[in-house]
VOMI-804591 format. One line per field, with one value per residue: residue number from 1; residue in one letter; x, y, z of N, C-alpha, C in turn. Coordinates in steps of 0.02 Angstrom, whole numbers. Example, Ala and Ser with C-alpha at 12.3 -4.5 7.8 and 13.67 -1.06 7.14 Angstrom:
<nodes>
seq c(1 | 2) $
type c(A | S) $
nx c(660 | 642) $
ny c(-284 | -112) $
nz c(390 | 354) $
cax c(615 | 684) $
cay c(-225 | -53) $
caz c(390 | 357) $
cx c(660 | 645) $
cy c(-165 | 2) $
cz c(390 | 394) $
</nodes>
This chain:
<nodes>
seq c(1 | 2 | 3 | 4 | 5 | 6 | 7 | 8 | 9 | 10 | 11 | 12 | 13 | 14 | 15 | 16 | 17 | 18 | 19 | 20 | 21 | 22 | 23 | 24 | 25 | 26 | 27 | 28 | 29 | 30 | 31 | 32 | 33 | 34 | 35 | 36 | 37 | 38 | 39 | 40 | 41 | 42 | 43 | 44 | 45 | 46 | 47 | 48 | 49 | 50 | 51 | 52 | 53 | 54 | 55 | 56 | 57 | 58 | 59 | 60 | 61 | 62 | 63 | 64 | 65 | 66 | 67 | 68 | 69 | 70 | 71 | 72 | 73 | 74 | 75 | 76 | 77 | 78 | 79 | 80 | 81 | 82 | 83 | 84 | 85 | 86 | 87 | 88 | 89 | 90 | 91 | 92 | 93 | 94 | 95 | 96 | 97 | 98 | 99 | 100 | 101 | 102 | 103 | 104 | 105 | 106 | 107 | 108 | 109 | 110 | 111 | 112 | 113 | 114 | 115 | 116 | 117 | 118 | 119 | 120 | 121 | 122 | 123 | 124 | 125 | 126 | 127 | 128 | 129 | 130 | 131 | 132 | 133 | 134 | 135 | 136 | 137 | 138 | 139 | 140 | 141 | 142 | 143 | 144 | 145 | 146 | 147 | 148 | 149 | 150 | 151 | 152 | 153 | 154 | 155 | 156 | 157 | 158 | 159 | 160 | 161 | 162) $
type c(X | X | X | X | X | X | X | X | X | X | X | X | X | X | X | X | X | X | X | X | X | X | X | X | X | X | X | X | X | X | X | X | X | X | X | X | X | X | X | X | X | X | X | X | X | X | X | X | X | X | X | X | X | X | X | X | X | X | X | X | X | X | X | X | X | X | X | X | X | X | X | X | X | X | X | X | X | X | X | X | X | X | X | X | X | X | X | X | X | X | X | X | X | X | X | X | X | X | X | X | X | X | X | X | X | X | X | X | X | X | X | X | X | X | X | X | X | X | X | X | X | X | X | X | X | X | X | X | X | X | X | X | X | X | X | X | X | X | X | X | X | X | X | X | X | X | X | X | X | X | X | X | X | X | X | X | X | X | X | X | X | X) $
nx c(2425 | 2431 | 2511 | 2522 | 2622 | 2593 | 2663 | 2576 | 2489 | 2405 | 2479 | 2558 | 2487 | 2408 | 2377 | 2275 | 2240 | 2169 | 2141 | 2150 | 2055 | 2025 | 2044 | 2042 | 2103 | 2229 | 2295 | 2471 | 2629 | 2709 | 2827 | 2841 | 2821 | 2696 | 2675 | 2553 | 2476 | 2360 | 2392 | 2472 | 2436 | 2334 | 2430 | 2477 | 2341 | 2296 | 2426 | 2401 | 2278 | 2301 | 2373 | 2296 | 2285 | 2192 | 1990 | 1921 | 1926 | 1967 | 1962 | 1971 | 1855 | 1820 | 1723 | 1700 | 1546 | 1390 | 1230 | 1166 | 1268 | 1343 | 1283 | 1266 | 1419 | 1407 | 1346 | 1403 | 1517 | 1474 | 1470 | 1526 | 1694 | 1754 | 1625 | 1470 | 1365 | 1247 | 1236 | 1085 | 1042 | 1094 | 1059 | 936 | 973 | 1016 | 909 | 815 | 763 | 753 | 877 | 975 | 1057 | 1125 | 1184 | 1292 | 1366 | 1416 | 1494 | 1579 | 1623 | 1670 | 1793 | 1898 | 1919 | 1961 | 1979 | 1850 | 1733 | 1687 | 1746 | 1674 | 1565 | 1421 | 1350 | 1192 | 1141 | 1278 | 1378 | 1513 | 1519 | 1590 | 1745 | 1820 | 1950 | 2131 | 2188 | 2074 | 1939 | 2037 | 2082 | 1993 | 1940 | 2064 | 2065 | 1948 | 1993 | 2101 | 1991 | 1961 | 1873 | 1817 | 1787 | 1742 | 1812 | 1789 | 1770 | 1722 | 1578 | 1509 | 1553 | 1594 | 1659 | 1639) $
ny c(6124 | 6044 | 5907 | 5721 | 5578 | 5404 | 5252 | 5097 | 4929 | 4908 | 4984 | 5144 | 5280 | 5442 | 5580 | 5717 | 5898 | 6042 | 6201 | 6181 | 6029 | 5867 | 5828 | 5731 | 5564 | 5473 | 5342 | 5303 | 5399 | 5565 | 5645 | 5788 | 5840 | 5926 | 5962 | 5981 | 6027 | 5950 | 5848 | 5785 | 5723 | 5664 | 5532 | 5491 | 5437 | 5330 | 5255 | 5193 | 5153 | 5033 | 4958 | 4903 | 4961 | 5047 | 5104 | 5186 | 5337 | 5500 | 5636 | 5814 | 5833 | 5856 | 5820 | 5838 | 5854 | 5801 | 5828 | 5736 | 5626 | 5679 | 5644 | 5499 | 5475 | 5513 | 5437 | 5314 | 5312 | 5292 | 5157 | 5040 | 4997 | 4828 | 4797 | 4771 | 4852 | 4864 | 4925 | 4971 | 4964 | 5085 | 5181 | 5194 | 5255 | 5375 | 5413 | 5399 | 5266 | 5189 | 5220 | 5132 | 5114 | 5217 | 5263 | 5163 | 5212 | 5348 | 5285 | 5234 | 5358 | 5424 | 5526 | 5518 | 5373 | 5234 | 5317 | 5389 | 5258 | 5153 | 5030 | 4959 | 4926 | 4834 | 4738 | 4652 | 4510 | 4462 | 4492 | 4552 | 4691 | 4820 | 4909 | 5045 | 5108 | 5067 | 4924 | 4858 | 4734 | 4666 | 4740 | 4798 | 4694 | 4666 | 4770 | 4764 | 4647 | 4683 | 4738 | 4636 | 4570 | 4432 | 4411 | 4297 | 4381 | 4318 | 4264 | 4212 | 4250 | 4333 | 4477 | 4640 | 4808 | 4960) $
nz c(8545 | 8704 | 8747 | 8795 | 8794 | 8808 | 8863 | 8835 | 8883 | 8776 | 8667 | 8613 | 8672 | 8648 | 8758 | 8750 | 8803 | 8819 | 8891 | 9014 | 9007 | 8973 | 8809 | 8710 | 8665 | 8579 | 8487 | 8471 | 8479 | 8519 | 8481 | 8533 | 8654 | 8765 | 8904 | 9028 | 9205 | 9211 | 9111 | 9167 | 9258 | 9207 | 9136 | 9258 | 9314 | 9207 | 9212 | 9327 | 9307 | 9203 | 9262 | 9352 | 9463 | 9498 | 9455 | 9423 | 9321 | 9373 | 9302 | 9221 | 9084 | 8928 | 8791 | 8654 | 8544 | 8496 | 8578 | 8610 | 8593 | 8707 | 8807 | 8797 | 8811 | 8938 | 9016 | 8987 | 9064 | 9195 | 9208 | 9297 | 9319 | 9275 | 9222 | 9107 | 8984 | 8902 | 8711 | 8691 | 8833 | 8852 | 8783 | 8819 | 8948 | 8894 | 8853 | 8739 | 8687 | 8587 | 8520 | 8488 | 8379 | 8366 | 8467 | 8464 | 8367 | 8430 | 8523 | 8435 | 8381 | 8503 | 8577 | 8680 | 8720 | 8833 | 8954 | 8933 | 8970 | 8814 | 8790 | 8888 | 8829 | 8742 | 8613 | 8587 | 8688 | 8749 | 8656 | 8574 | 8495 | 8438 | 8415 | 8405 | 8434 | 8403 | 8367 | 8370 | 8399 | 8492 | 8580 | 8643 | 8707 | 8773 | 8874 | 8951 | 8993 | 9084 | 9177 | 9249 | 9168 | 9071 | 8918 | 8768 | 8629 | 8489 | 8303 | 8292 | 8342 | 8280 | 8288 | 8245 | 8187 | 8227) $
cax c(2384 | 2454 | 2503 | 2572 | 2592 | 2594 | 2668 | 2533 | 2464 | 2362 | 2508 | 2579 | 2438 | 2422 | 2311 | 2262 | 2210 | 2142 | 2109 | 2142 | 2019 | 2038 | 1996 | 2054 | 2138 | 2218 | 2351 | 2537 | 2678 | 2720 | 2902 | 2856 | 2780 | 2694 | 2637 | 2517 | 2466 | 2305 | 2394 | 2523 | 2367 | 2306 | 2468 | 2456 | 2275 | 2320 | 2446 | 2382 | 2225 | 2348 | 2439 | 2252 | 2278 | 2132 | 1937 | 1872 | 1955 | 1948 | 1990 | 1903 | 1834 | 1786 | 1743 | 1658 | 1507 | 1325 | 1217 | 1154 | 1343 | 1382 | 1221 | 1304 | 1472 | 1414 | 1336 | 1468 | 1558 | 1461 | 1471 | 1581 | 1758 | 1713 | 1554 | 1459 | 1302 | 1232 | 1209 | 1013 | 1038 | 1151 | 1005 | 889 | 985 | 1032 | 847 | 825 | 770 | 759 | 922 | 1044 | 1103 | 1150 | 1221 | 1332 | 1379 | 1433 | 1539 | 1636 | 1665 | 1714 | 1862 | 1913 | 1909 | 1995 | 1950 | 1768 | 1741 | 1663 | 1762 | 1617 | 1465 | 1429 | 1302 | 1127 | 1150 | 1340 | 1425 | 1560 | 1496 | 1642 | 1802 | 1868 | 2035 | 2199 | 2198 | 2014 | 1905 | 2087 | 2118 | 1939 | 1981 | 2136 | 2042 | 1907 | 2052 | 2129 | 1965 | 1928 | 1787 | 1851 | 1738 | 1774 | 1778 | 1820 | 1759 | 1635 | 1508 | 1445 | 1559 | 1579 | 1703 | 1587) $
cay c(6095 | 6028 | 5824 | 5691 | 5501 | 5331 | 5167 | 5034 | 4862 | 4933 | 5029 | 5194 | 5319 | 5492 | 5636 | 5776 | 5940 | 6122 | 6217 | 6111 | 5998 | 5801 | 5837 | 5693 | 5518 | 5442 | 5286 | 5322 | 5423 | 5601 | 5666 | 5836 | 5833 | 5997 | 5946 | 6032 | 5984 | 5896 | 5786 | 5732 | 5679 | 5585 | 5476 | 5454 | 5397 | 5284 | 5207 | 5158 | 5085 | 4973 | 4905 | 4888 | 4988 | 5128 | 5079 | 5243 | 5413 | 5554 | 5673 | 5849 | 5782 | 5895 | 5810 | 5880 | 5805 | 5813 | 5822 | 5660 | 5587 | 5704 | 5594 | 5433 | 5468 | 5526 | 5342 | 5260 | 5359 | 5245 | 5087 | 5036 | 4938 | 4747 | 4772 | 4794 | 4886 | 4854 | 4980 | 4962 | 5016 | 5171 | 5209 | 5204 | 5296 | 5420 | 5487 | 5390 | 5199 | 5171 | 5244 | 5103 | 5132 | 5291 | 5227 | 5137 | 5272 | 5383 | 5254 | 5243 | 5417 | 5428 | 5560 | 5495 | 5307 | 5204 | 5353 | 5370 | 5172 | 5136 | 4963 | 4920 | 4952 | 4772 | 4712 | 4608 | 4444 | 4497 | 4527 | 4610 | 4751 | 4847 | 4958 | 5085 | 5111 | 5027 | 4869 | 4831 | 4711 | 4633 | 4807 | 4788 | 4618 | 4667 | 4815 | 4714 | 4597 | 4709 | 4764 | 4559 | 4538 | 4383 | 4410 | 4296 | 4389 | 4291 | 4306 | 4176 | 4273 | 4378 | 4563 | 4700 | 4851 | 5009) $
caz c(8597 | 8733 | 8737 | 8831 | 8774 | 8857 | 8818 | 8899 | 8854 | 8689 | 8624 | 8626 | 8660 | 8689 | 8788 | 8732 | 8815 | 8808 | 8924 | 9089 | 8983 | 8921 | 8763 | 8665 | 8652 | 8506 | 8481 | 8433 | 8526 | 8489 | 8481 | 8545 | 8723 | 8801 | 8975 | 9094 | 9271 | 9203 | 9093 | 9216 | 9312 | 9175 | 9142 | 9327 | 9324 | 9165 | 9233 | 9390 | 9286 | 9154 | 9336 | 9399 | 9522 | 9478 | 9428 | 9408 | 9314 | 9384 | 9269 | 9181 | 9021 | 8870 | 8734 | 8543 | 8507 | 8485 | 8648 | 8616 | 8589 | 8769 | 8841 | 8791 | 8845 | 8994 | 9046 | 8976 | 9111 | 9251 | 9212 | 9344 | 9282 | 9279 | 9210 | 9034 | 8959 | 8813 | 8686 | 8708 | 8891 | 8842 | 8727 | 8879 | 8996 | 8850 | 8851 | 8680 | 8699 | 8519 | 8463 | 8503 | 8330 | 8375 | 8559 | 8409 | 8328 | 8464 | 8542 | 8381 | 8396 | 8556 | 8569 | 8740 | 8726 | 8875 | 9001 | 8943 | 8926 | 8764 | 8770 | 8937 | 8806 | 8710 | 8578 | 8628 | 8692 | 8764 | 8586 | 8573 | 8457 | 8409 | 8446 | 8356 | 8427 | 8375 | 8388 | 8379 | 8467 | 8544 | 8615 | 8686 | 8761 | 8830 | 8934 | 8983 | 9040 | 9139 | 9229 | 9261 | 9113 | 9028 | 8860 | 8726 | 8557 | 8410 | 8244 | 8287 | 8398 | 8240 | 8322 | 8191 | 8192 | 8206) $
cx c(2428 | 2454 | 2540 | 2581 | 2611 | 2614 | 2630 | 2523 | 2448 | 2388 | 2514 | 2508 | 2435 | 2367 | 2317 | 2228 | 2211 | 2093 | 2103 | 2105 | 2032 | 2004 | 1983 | 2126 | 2158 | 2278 | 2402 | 2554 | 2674 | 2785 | 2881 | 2820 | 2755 | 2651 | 2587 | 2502 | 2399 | 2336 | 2433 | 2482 | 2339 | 2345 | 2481 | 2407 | 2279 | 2365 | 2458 | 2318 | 2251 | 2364 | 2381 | 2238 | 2199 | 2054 | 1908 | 1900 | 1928 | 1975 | 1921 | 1906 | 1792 | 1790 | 1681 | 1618 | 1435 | 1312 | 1202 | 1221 | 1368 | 1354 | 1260 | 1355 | 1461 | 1401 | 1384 | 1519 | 1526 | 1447 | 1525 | 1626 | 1722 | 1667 | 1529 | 1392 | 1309 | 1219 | 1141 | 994 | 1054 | 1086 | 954 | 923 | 1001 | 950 | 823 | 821 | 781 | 833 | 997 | 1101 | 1157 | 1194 | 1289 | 1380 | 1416 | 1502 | 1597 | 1673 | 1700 | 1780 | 1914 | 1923 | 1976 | 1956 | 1866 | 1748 | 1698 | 1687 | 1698 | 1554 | 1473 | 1351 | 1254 | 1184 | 1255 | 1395 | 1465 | 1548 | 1563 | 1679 | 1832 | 1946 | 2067 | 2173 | 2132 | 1978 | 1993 | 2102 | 2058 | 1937 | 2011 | 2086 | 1998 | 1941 | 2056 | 2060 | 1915 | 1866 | 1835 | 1798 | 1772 | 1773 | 1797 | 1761 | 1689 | 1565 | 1495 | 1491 | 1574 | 1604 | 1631 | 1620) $
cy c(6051 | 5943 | 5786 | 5601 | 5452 | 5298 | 5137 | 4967 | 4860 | 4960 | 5096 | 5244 | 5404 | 5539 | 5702 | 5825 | 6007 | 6140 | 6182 | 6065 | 5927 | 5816 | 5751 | 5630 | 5479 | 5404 | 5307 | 5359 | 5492 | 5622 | 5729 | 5837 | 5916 | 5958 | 5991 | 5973 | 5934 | 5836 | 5734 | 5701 | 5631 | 5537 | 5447 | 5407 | 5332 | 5245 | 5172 | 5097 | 5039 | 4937 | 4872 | 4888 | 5036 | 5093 | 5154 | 5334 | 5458 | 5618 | 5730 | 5833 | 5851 | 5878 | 5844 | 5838 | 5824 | 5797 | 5759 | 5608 | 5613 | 5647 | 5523 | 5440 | 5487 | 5462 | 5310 | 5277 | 5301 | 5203 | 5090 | 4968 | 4884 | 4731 | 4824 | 4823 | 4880 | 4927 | 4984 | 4991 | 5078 | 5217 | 5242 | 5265 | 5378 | 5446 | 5454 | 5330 | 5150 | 5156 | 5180 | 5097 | 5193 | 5301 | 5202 | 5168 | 5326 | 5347 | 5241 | 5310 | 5459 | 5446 | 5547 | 5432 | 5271 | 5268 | 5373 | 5287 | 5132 | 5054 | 4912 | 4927 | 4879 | 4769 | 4656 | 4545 | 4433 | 4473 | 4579 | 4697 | 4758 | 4886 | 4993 | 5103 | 5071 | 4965 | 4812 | 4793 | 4659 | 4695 | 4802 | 4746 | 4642 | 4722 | 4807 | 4687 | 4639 | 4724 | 4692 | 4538 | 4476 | 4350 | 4379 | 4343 | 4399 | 4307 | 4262 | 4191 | 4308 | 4453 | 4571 | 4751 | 4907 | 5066) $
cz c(8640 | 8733 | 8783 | 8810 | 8827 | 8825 | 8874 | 8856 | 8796 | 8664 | 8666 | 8630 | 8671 | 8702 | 8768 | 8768 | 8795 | 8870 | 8996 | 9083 | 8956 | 8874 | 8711 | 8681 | 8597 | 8537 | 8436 | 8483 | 8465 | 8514 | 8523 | 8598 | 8743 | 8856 | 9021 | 9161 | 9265 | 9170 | 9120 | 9265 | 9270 | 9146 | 9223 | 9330 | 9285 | 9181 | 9278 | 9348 | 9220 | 9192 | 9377 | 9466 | 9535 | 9439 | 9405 | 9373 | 9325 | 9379 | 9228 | 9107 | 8989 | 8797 | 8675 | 8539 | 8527 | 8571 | 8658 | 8653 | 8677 | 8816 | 8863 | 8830 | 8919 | 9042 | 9037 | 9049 | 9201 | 9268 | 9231 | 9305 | 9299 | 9270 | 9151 | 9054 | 8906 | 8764 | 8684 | 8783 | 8908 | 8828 | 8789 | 8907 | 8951 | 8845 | 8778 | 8678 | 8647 | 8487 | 8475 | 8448 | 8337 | 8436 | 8512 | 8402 | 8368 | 8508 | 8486 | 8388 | 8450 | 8560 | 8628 | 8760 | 8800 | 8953 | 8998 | 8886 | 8869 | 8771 | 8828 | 8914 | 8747 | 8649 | 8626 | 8641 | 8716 | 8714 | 8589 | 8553 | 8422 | 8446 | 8389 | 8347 | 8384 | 8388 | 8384 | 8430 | 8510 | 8577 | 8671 | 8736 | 8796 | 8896 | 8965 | 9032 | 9098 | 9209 | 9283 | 9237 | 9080 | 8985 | 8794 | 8666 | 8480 | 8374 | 8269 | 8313 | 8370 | 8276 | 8230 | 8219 | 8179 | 8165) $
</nodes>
């Protein structure tokens, strides 16, 4: 499968595609690079939005997951940089007003994280919630940071790793 990695703020990361497709993002570097013309677009896009140059990716996105989980990621997808949603609103806009557990849940699994922004979806009362990547909720911070949210979130505001 084709790959490409990044060094940015949150670590080494790298993109994954198929198919002229973003399929997938994970943290760490890989020794063996296979490039295509999508993914040299998405270390472009990436590292215009680490320099805060870029608010919005615009990249093709195919990620694995239940329709529900497609639902979710797809909102997550338009909350504009510098600004949150709660998982309770995801839930809403997801067709599903109840399920913010499940708004939860989907953002954990999020195969795309940083390009579809799980780190702009928060707990009630603006709680951190959680992050799955590397680094946890300081990885969350930091990309907040960058998009000018300045969310505290220490241990003391009750967050939780999903």
């Amino acid at each position: 499968m084709p790959q490409i990695s990044i060094n940015t703020p949150v670590g080494a990361i790298t993109v994954f595609a198929f198919e002229d497709q973003i399929v997938a993002l994970d943290w760490g570097f890989v020794d063996e690079i296979e490039s295509t013309a999508v993914l040299e677009e998405a270390k472009k896009q990436l590292t215009a939005y680490f320099a805060g140059q870029l608010t919005r990716f615009d990249l093709p996105l195919a990620p694995d997951g239940t329709d529900f989980q497609k639902a979710v990621w797809d909102a997550m997808c338009q909350i504009p940089a510098g600004k949150t949603a709660t998982y309770k609103d995801l839930a809403t806009v997801a067709g599903s007003p109840k399920a913010f557990q499940s708004v939860g849940t989907a953002c954990g699994l999020n195969p795309i994280p940083i390009i579809i922004p799980c780190h702009r979806v928060l707990a009630s009362g603006d709680k951190p919630g959680g992050y799955s990547g590397q680094g946890g909720l300081e990885t969350k911070r930091t990309l907040l940071k960058i998009e000018g949210v300045d969310l505290p979130l220490g241990s003391d505001q009750g967050s939780f790793d999903l």
